[in-house]
N, C-alpha and C positions, 0 to 999 in steps of 0.2 A: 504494500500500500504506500502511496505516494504521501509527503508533508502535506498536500492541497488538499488530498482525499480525507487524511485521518482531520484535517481541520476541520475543515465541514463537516465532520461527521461528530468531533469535539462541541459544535454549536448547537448546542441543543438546548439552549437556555435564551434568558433575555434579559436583560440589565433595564427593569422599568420603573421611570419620573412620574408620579402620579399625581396630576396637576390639585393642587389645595383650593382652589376656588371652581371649578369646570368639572362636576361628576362626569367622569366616566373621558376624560381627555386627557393624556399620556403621549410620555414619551419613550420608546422602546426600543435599544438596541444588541445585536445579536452577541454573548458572550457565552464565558466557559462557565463553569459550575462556580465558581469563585468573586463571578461576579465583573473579570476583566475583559475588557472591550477591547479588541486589536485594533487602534485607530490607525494607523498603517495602511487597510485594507478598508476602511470608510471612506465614503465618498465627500467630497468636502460638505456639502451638506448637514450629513449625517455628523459630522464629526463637529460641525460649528455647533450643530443642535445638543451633544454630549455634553461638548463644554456649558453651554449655555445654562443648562438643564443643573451642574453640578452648580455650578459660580451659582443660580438661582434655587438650591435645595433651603427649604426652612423660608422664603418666601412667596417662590410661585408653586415651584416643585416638594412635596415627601420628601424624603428619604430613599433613596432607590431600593429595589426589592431583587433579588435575581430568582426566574419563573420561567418554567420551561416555555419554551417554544412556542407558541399555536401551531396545530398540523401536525406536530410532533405523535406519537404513538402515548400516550397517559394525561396528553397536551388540553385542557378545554380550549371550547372555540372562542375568541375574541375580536375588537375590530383593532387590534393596535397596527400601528404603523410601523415599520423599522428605520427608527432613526427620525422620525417625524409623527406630527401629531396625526392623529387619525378622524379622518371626514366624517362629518354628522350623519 
């Protein structure tokens, strides 16, 4: 098995901002069981929105949580987005 193969298959979790004011509006991105995001392999996007997300915990954002997947195999369904907030 190839380092790209066993990675993706390491992501089986999600690193999620659970907005303090907005039920049910999050920010979710894809990490190890530990909770680590490889911002490396984020898109800039994704990786301004990380930061944002952390600099902004205790006043827009929770506390982040780490949560398997959606789609995953034990995964429930949700609408999060990766790396961005998810559409009403």
């Amino acid at each position: 098995m190839t380092d790209e193969t066993s990675l993706h298959n390491a992501v089986a979790f999600e690193l999620r901002f659970q907005s303090l004011y907005q039920l049910g509006r999050a920010l979710a991105f894809p990490c190890d069981c530990d909770g680590h995001v490889d911002l490396d392999h984020c898109s800039e996007r994704a990786r301004n929105n990380y930061l944002f997300a952390r600099a902004m915990m205790g006043r827009e954002y929770g506390w982040p949580r780490v949560t398997p997947c959606p789609g995953r195999a034990g995964a429930s369904d949700d609408n999060s987005g990766k790396g961005s907030e998810p559409s009403s």
